[in-house]
C-alpha positions in Angstrom: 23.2 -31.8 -63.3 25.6 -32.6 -66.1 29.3 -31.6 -66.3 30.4 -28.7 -67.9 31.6 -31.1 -70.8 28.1 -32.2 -71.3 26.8 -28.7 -71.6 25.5 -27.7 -74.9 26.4 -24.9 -77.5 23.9 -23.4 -79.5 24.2 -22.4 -83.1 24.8 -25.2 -85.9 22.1 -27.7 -86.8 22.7 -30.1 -83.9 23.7 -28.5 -80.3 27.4 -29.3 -79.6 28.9 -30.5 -76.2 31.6 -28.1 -75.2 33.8 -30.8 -75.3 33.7 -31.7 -78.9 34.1 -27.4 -79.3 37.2 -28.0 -78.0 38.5 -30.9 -79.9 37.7 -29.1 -83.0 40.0 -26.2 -81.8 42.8 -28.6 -80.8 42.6 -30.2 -84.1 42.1 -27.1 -86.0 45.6 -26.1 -84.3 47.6 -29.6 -84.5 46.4 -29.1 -88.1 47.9 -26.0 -88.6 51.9 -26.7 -90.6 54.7 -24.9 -88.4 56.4 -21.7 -89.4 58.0 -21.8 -92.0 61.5 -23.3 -92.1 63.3 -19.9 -92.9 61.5 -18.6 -90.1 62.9 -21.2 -87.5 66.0 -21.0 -88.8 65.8 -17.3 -88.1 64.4 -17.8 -84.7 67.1 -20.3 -83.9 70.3 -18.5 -84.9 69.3 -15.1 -83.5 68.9 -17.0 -80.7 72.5 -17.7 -80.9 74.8 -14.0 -78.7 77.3 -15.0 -81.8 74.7 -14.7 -85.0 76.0 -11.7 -87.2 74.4 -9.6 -89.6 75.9 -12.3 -92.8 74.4 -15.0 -90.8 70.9 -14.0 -90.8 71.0 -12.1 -94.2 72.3 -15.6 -95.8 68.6 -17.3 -94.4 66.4 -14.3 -95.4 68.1 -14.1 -98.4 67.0 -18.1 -99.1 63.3 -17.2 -99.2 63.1 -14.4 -102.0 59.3 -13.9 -101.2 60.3 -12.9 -97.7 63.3 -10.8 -98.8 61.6 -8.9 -101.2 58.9 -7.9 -98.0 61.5 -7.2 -96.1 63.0 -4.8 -98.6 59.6 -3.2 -99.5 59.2 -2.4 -96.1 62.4 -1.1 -95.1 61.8 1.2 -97.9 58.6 2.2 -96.6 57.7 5.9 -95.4 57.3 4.5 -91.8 61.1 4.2 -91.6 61.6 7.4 -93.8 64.9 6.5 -95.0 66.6 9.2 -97.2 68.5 6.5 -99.5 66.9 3.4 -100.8 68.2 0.4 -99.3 68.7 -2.3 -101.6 70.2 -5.2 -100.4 69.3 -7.9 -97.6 72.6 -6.8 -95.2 71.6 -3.0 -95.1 68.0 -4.2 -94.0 69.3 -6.2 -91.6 71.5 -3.8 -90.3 68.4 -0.9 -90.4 65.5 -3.4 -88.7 68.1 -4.6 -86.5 68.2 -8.6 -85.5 64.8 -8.7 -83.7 63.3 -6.6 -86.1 64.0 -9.1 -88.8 62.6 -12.2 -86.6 59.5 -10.1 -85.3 59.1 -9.4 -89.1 60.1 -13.0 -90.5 56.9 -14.4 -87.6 54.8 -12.4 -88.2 54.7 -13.2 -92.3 54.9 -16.7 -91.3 52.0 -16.7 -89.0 49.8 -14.9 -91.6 50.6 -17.4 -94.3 49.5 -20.0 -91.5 46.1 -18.5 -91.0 45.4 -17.6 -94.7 45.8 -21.5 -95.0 42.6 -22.1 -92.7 39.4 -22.1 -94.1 36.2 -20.8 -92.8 32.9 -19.5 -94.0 33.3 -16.0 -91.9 34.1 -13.3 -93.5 37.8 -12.0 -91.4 38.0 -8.8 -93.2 37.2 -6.5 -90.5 39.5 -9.3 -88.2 42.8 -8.1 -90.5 41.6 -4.5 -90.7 42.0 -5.1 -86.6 44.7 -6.8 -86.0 46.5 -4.0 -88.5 45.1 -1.3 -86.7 46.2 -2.6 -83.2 49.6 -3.5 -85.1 50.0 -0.3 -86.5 49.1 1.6 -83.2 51.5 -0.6 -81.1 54.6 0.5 -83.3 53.4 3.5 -83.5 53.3 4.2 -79.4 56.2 2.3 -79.1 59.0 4.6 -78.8 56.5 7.0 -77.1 55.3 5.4 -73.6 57.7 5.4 -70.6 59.0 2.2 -71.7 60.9 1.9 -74.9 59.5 -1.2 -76.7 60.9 -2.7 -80.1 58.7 -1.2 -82.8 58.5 -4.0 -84.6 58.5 -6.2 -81.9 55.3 -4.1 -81.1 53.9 -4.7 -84.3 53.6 -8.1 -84.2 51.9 -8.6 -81.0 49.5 -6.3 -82.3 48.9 -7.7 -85.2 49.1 -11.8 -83.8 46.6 -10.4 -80.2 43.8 -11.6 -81.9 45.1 -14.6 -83.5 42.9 -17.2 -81.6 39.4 -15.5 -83.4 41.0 -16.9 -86.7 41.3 -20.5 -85.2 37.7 -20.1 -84.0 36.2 -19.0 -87.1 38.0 -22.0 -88.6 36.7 -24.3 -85.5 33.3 -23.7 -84.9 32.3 -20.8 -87.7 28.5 -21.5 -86.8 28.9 -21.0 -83.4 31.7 -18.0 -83.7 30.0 -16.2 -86.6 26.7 -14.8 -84.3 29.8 -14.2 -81.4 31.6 -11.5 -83.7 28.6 -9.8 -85.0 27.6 -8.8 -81.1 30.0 -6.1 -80.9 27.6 -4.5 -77.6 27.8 -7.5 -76.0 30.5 -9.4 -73.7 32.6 -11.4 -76.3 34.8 -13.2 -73.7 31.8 -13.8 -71.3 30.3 -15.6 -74.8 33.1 -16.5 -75.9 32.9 -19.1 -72.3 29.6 -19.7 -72.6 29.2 -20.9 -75.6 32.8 -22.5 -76.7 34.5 -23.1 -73.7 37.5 -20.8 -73.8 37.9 -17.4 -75.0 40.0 -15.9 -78.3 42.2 -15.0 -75.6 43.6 -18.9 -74.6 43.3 -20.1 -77.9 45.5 -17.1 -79.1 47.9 -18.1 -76.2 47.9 -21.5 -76.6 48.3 -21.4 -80.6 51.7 -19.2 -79.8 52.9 -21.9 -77.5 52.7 -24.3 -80.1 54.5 -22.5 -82.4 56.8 -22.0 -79.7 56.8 -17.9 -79.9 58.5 -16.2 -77.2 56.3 -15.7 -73.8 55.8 -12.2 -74.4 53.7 -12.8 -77.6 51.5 -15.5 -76.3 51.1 -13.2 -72.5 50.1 -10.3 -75.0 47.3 -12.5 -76.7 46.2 -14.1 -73.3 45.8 -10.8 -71.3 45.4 -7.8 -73.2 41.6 -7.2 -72.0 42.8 -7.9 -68.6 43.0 -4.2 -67.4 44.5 -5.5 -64.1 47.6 -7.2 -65.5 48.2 -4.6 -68.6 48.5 -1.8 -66.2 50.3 -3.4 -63.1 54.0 -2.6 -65.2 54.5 -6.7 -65.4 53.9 -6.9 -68.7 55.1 -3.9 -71.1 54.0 -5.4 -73.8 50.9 -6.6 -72.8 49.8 -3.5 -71.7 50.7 -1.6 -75.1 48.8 -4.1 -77.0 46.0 -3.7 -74.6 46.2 0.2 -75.7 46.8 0.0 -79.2 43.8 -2.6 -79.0 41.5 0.4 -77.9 43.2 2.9 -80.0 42.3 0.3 -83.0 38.5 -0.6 -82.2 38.1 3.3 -82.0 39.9 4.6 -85.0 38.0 1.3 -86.9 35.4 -0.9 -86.4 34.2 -2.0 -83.2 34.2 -5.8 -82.9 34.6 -6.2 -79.4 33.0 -4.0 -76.6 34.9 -0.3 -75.8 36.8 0.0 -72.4 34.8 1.8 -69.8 36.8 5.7 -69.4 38.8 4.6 -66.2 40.4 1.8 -67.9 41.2 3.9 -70.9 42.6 6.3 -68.5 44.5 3.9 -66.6 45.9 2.0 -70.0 47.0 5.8 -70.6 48.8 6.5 -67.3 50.4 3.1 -67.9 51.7 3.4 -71.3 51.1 6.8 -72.6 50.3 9.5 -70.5 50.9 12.5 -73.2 48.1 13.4 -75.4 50.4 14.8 -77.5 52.4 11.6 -78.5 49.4 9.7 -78.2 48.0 11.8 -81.1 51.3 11.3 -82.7 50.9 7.4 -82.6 47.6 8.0 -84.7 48.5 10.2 -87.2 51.1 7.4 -88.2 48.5 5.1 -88.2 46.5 5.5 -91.4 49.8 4.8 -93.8 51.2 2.1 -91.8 48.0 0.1 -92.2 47.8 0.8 -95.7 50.9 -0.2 -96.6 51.3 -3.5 -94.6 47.7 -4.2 -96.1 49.3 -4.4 -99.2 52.8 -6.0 -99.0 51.0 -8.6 -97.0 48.1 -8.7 -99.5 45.3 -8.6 -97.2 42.0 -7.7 -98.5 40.3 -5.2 -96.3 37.1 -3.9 -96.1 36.6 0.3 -96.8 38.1 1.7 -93.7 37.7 5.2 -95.2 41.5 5.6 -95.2 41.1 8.3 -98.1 38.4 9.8 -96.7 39.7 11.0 -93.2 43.4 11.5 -94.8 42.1 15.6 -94.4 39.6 17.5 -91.7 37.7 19.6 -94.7 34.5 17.8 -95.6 33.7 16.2 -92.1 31.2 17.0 -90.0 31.6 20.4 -87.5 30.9 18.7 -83.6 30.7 20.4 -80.7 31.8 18.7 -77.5 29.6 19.8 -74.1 31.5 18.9 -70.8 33.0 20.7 -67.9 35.8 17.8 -68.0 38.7 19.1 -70.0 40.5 15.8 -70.2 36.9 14.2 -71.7 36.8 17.2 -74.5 40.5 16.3 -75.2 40.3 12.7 -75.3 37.1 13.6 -77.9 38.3 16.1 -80.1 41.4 14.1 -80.4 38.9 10.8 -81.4 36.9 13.3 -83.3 40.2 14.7 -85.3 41.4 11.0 -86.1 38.0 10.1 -87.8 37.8 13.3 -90.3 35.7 15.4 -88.3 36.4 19.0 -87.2 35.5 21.2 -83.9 33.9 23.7 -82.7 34.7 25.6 -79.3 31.5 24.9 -76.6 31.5 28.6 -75.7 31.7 29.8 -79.5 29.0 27.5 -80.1 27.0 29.1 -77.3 27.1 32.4 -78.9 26.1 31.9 -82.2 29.7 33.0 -83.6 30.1 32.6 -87.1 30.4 29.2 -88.0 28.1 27.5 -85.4 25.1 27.4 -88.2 27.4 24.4 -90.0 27.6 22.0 -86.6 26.3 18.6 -87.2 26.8 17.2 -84.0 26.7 17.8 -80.6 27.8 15.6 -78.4 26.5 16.4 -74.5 28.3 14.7 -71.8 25.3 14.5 -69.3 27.5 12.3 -66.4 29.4 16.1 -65.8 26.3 18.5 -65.3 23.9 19.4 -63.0 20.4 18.6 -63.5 19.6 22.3 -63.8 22.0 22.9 -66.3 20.7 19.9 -68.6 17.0 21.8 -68.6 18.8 25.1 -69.6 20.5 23.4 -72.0 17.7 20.8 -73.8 15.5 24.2 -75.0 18.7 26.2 -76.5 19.7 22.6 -77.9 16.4 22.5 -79.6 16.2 25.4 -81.2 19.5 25.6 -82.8 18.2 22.4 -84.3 21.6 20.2 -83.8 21.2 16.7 -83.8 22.5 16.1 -80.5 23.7 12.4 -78.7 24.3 11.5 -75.0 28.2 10.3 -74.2 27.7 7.6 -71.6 30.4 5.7 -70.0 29.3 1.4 -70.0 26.6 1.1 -67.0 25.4 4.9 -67.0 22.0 5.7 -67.1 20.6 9.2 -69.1 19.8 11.4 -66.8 15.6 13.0 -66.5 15.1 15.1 -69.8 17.9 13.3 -72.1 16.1 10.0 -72.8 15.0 10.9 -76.3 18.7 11.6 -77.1 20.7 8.9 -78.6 23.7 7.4 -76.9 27.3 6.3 -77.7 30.1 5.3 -75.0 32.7 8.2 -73.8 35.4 5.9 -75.5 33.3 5.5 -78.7 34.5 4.1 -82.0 34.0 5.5 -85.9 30.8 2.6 -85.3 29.3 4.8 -82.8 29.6 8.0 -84.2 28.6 6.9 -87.4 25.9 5.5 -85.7 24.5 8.8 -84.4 25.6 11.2 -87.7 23.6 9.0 -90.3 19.9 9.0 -89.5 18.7 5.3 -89.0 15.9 3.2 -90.9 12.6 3.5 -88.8 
């Protein structure tokens, strides 16, 4: 039997040993030009206990572009300043020294990857990477760990980094990989390449010599074991704000199963209520670092779901209260509005206008699905099955469509727009 180098990887016009995968990733990478200079210099003098505020205001001052995105976003309503900073030293002294190199790496890196070239379209890869940026900061201040905003940000935004070198690497191979969003990218990922999005993500931020929390954020953050075991803060945000993204966007990876969501939850953010916070911030933050960073990205509906009035009325049947929170709050996020289970029973005013219901069949009895299925039927509501991963529709449900209990704006749309026979 041949060696794992001599296996072969479907997908271009000739099948390619794993091996020379991996040596176009490793070139792709050598490839790739360092940071930027201002941004080492950055790195290397707040590195330094005795860097002041003039010190590192003197380097970003020496690359305009980056000074003028550092103002911008100072100025931006995330930081809801009620003066107008104007000048490199006040930003400083606002974002703080680690703010300013989180923010100076993560510009870098960008300019990096916008240098590679591949025939993928990585729209829906910044629309991401944003998201889980814009999620991270967002949570935070909110978990019961105090994280650096910014240095929040950027691993979200750089967890996904080692897709970009793949799409660069093997885009023949990588492009049918992306599109399988049901199936098991890192399992693929293996199979067909050799290493996962994951190592080349960590290995990538070794090379540019980031600090180890970046590259451990990158390597682990779909390793539920290590992003809830209190190791690894970071990690384990990013690993959140990576769900919290896939389901407020599009999914490109596979949802968690529920009780990894709830553990990533207990871990990092175990209020609802701030965690609902962390969304709402969300929408603007993405928007604006789209376009400081000027990153086209695809229609993510941002004006769309900015208010609850023209979405679709749902109705959320379970006995499990912290599974009808957990929806509604999903449900809320993506534009759509509510309507009480037991209002929707009655026929109370308002219950002729529901869209949607959405029947979590894993919490009732078998006799209560077959009172439900004929009442269900002659409302006439287009109903779908919540099913966490590996759970089977129970007797009398297998006509329904299904989406997972941690679903994405995918999903749902999946099930609200009628598709193509």
């Amino acid at each position: 039997m041949a060696g794992s180098g001599q296996r072969l990887v479907p997908g271009g016009a000739d099948n390619v040993s794993v091996d020379r995968v991996k040596a176009r990733i490793m070139s792709v990478m050598r490839n790739l030009p360092p940071l930027p200079a201002v941004t080492r210099q950055l790195m290397t003098v707040l590195g330094n206990e005795d860097a002041t505020a003039g010190d590192v205001g003197r380097i970003l001052s020496s690359d305009q572009a980056l000074a003028g995105k550092v103002l911008k976003l100072v100025n931006s309503s995330f930081y809801g300043l009620p003066t107008e900073v104007t000048t490199i030293s006040r930003a400083v002294v606002v974002l703080g020294f680690t703010g300013v190199r989180n923010l100076a790496m993560g510009f870098g890196s960008i300019e990096m990857l916008r240098s590679l070239e591949t025939t993928i379209d990585m729209r829906s890869f910044w629309s991401h990477a944003l998201a889980t940026g814009a999620a991270a900061q967002n949570m935070a201040l909110l978990g019961k760990r105090r994280i650096d905003p910014e240095e929040a940000f950027l691993a979200g935004l750089m967890h996904d980094i080692g897709a970009y070198v793949l799409a660069a690497a093997v885009p023949d191979i990588y492009g049918p990989i992306l599109k399988d969003s049901a199936g098991d990218r890192l399992a693929a990922e293996q199979e067909s390449i050799g290493m996962t999005h994951a190592q080349v993500g960590q290995g990538l931020m070794q090379f540019w010599e980031l600090p180890e929390a970046f590259s451990n954020s990158a390597r682990y953050h779909h390793d539920f074991v290590r992003a809830t075991d209190g190791t690894q803060p970071l990690t384990g945000l990013v690993a959140l704000a990576d769900v919290m993204a896939t389901v407020w966007g599009r999914n490109i990876e596979p949802m968690p199963t529920e009780a990894e969501l709830r553990a990533l939850m207990a871990a990092h953010c175990p209020d609802s209520a701030r965690l609902r916070v962390a969304l709402d911030g969300m929408r603007s933050k993405i928007a604006e670092t789209a376009e400081f960073m000027h990153i086209a990205l695809p229609d993510l509906g941002l004006e769309k779901d900015a208010g609850n009035d023209h979405g679709t009325v749902c109705v959320v049947i379970t006995t499990e209260d912290d599974r009808r929170d957990w929806t509604e709050l999903v449900l809320g996020q993506l534009g759509h509005r509510t309507l009480a289970m037991q209002a929707f029973f009655n026929q109370d005013p308002g219950s002729q206008d529901v869209g949607l219901v959405l029947l979590d069949a894993q919490c009732l009895t078998r006799q209560q699905i077959d009172q439900l299925m004929p009442f269900l039927r002659d409302v006439g509501a287009p109903t779908a099955l919540m099913l966490d991963r590996d759970a089977h529709a129970p007797a009398g449900t297998l006509h329904l469509p299904t989406i997972p209990i941690v679903f994405s704006r995918t999903h749902l749309e999946s099930v609200l727009v009628p598709q193509p026979a």
